[in-house]
C-alpha positions in Angstrom: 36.0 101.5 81.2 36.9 99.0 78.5 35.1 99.5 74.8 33.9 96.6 72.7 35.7 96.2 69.8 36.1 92.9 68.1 35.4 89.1 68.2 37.6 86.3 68.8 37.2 83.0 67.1 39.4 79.7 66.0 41.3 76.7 67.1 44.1 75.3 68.9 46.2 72.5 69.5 47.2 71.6 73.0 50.2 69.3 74.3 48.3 68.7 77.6 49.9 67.4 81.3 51.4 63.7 81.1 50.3 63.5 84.1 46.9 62.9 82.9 48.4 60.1 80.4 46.4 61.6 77.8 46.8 62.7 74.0 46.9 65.8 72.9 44.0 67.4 72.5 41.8 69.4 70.0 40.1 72.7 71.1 37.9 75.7 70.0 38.2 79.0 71.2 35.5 82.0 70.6 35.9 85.5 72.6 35.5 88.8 72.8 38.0 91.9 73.0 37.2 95.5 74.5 39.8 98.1 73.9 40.9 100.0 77.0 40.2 103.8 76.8 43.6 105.9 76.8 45.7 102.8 77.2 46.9 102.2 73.4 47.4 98.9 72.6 46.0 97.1 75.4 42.5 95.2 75.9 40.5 93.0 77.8 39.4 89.8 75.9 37.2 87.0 77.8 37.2 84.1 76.3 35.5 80.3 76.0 37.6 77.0 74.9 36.4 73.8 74.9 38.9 70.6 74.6 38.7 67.0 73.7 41.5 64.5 75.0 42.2 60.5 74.5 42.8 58.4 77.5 45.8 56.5 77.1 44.7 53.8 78.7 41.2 52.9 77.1 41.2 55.1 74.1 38.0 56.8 75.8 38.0 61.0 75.7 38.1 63.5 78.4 37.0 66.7 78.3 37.7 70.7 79.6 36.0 73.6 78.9 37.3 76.9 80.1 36.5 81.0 80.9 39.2 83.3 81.2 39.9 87.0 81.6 43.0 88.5 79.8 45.1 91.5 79.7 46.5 91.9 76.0 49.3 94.5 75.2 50.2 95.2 71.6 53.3 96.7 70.3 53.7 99.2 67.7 57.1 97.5 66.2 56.7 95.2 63.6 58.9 92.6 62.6 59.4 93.7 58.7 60.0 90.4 57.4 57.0 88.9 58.8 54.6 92.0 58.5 53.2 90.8 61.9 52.7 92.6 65.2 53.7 90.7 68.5 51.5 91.3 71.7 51.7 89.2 74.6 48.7 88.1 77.1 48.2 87.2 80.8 45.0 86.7 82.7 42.7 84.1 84.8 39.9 82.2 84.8 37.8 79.1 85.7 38.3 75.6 84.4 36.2 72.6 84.2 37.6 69.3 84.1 35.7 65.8 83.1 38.4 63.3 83.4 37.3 59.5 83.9 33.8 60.8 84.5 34.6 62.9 87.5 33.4 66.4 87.0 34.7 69.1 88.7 36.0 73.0 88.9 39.4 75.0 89.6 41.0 78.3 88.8 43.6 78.8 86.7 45.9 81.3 85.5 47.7 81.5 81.6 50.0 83.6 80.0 51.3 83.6 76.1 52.5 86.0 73.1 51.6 85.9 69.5 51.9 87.5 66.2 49.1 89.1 64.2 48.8 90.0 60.7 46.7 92.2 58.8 44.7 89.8 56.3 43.5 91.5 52.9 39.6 92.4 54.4 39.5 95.4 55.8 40.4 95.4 59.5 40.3 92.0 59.6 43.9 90.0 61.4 45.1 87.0 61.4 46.9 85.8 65.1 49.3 82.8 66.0 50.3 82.3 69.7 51.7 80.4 71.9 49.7 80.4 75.6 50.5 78.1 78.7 47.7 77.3 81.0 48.3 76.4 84.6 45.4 74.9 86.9 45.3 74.3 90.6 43.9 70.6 90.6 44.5 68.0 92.8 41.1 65.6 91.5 42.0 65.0 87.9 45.3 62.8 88.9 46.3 61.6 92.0 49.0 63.0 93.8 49.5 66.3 91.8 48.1 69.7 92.8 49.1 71.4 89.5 48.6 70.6 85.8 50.2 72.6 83.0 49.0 72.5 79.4 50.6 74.2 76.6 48.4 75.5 73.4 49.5 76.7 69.8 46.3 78.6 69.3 45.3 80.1 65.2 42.8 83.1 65.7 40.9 85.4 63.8 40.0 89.1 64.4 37.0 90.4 63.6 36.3 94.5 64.3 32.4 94.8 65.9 31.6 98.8 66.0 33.6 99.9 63.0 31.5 100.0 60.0 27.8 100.7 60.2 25.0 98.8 58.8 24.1 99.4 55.0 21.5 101.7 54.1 18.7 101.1 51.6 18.1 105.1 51.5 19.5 107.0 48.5 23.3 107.2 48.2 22.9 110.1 46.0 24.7 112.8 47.8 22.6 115.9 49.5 23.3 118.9 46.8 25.0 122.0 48.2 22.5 124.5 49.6 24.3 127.0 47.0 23.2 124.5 43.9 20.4 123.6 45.4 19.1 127.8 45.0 21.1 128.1 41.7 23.0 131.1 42.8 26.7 129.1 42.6 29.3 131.1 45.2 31.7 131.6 42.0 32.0 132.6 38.3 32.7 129.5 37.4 32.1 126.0 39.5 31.3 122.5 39.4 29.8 119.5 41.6 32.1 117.0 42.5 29.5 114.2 43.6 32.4 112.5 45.5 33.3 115.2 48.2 29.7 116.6 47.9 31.0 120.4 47.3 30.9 122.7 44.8 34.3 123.3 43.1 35.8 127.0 41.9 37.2 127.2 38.9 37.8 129.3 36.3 38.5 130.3 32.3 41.2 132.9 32.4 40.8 132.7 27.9 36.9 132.0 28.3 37.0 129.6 25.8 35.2 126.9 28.3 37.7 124.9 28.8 38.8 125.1 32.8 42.2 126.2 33.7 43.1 122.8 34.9 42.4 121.4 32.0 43.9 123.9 29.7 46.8 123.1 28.2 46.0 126.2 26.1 45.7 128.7 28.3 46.2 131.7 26.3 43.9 131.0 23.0 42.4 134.3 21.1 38.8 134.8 22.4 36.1 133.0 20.0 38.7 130.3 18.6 37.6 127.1 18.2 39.1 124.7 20.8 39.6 120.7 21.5 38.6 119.1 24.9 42.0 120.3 26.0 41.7 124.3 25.5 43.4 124.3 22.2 43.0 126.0 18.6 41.3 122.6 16.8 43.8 123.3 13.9 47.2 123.0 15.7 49.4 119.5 16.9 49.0 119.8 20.8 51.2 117.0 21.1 54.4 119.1 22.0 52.1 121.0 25.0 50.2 117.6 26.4 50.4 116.8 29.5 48.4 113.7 30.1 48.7 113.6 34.1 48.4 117.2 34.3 51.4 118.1 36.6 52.5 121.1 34.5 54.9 119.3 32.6 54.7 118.6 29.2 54.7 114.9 28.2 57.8 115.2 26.0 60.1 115.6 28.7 58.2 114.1 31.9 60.2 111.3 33.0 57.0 110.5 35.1 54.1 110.3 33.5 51.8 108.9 35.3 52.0 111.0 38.6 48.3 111.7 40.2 46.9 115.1 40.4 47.4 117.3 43.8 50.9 116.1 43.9 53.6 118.4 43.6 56.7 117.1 40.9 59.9 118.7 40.0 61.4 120.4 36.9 61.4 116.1 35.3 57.9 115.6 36.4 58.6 113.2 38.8 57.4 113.4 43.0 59.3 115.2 45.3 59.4 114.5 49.5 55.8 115.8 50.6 53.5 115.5 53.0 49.7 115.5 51.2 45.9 115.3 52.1 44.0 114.0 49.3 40.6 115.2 50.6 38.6 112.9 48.3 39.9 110.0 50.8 37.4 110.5 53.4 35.3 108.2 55.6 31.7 108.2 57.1 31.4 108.7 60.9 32.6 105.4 62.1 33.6 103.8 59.2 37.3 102.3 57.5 35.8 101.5 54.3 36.6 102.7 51.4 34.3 104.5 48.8 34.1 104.2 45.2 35.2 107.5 44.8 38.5 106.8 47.3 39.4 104.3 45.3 39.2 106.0 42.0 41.7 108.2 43.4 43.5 105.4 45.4 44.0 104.5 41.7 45.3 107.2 40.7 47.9 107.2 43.1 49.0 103.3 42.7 49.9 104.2 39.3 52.4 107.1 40.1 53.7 104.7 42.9 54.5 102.2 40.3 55.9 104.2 37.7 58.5 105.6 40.1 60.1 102.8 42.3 62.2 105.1 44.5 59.0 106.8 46.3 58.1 105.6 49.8 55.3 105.8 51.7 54.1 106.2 55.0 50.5 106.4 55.3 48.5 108.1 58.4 45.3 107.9 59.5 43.3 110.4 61.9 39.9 110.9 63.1 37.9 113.5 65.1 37.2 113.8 68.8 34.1 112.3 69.1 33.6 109.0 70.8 35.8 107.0 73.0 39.5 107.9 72.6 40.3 104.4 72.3 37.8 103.4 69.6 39.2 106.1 67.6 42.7 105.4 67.6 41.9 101.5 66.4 39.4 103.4 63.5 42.8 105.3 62.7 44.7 102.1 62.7 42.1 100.6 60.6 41.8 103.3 57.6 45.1 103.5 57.0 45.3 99.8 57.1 42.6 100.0 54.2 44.6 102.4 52.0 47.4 100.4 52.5 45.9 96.8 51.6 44.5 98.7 48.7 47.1 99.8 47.3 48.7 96.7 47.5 46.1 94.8 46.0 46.9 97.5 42.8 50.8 96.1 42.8 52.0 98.7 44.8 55.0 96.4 46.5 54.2 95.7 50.4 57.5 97.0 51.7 57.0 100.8 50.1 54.3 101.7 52.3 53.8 101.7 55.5 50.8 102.1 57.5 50.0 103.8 61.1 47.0 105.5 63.2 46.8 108.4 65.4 43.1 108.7 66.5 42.4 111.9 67.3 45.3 113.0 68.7 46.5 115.3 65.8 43.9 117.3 64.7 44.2 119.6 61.3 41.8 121.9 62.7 39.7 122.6 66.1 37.1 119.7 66.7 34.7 122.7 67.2 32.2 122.5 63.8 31.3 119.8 61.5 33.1 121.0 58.9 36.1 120.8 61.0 35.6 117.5 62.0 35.1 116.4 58.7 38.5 117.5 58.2 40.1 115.8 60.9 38.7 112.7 59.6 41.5 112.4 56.7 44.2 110.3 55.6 47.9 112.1 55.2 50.3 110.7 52.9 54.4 111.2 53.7 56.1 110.5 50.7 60.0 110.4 50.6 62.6 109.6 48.4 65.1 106.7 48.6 68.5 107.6 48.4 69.5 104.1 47.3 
């Protein structure tokens, strides 16, 4: 059974019949599409247009308003220049003619193809298409069973479902049930109020200073120390390493790569495949936290401090809910990575962007931990030859 998933709404222009010996006309359009369950891509939308014409012949208007039912199937390609996504539509429906001030019904069928494009609010797209509309009518003129219009229609998307409604409770995220006794479940930990979890670490020279941020690892117990683990007395500028990748800054050719992401003898990002597990998402949601985006940042800067890294970014979900449902949710959070990232001057055609609902799971969908895992964003990152 189909899912609601988004609204329709915009306008058209339509060349209509010269039979009629009418202008063209003007029109509206506002609808509604529901995904189909396990058939990717495709969706029912209903739809309501209303459209105004001149009359040749005394300058007066005539009017049709319209409710169809249409199959839409869209396509995974892209056309690269464009950025766009072509789908094409078929369906029928019921019109209502007012011509000369004779009122009447008749069915009618229509078929057309567009292009949409992703616009820079989350989940939100932008379509242009091209629909013909044919109507068994023998009232409006005389003599002529059939009347075919043509439309050039401009739409816009909208996602219903996706995000849930705002909260007014706290946003402060529920304490781990090992802070919230005070016995931590390591020697040495820390909350990260992004993820909500406690963090292990530790001070291999106990000089509190964690390892990851020791540039110093080995300083005599009881010497003084900077924020970076070493002896206060000594130039740490031949050890520093700003981004923290493990090499030092005087010979990192990249020095701005994010943390979690592995780099070779130069510093600089080799061909990965990476879960950055700050990235997450609510139940039901493609919007990005605060705390993504700090990391989202953190990323953009490594992507434009080394131009020959691509990016291909995937988005999954967990099982639960409608099959369907899920894969758009996919679709639309790594859509909102990607748009992110551009908006931070990440060039368009380096990343790429595409969903897999819940079809590739990390982990069983057997425990909420697990789900909460499959609920992540993966990031392929190769290297251009070229």
């Amino acid at each position: 059974m189909p899912q609601g998933n988004y609204l329709i709404g915009g306008g058209f222009v339509e060349m209509g019949d010269s039979n009629r010996h009418s202008d063209h006309g003007l029109g509206l359009d506002l609808g509604v599409g529901f995904l189909l369950e396990n058939r990717p891509g495709e969706a029912i939308e209903i739809s309501v247009t209303g459209v105004e014409r001149d009359r040749d012949v005394d300058g007066r208007s005539d009017y049709q308003q319209s409710v169809f039912v249409n199959w839409l199937k869209a396509f995974e390609a892209k056309y690269i220049i464009l950025d766009a996504t072509p789908y094409v539509l078929l369906g029928g429906g019921g019109i209502r003619e007012d011509v000369r001030g004779r009122d009447h019904l008749h069915p009618g069928v229509d078929a057309g193809a567009g292009l949409r494009f992703e616009l820079p609010i989350e989940g939100w797209l932008l379509r242009t298409e091209a629909r013909a509309q044919l109507q068994l009518n023998n009232d409006s003129v005389p003599d002529h069973d059939t009347l075919i219009d043509y439309q050039a229609r401009v739409l816009l998307q909208v996602p219903i479902g996706v995000w849930r409604a705002p909260s007014f409770e706290s946003s402060a995220p529920e304490l781990p049930p090992e802070k919230v006794s005070g016995t931590p479940r390591c020697e040495s930990s820390f909350y990260d109020p992004v993820s909500g979890r406690e963090i292990c670490s530790t001070d291999s020279d106990r000089d509190g200073v964690v390892d990851e941020a020791d540039i110093c690892p080995q300083t005599p117990r009881g010497a003084p120390v900077d924020a970076r683990g070493c002896p206060a007395n000594i130039d740490t500028s031949a050890v520093a390493d700003q981004d923290g990748d493990g090499v030092p800054d005087v010979s990192d050719q990249c020095p701005t790569t994010a943390p979690a992401l592995t780099v070779d003898a130069k510093g600089c990002v080799v061909q990965q495949t990476v879960t950055i597990e700050s990235i997450r998402f609510d139940t039901g949601s493609a919007l990005l936290t605060p705390g993504a985006k700090t990391v989202l940042d953190g990323l953009a800067r490594t992507l434009r401090g080394q131009t020959n890294l691509f990016t291909q970014i995937r988005g999954h979900t967990d099982d639960e809910g409608v099959a369907s449902f899920n894969q758009l949710l996919s679709e639309q959070r790594a859509g909102s990575v990607r748009q992110y990232l551009i908006q931070k001057s990440v060039p368009s055609s380096r990343l790429s962007a595409k969903g897999f609902g819940e079809t590739e799971p990390m982990v069983p969908n057997d425990t909420s931990e697990n789900r909460e895992k499959n609920r992540r964003i993966e990031f392929i990152l190769s290297i251009s030859s070229s």
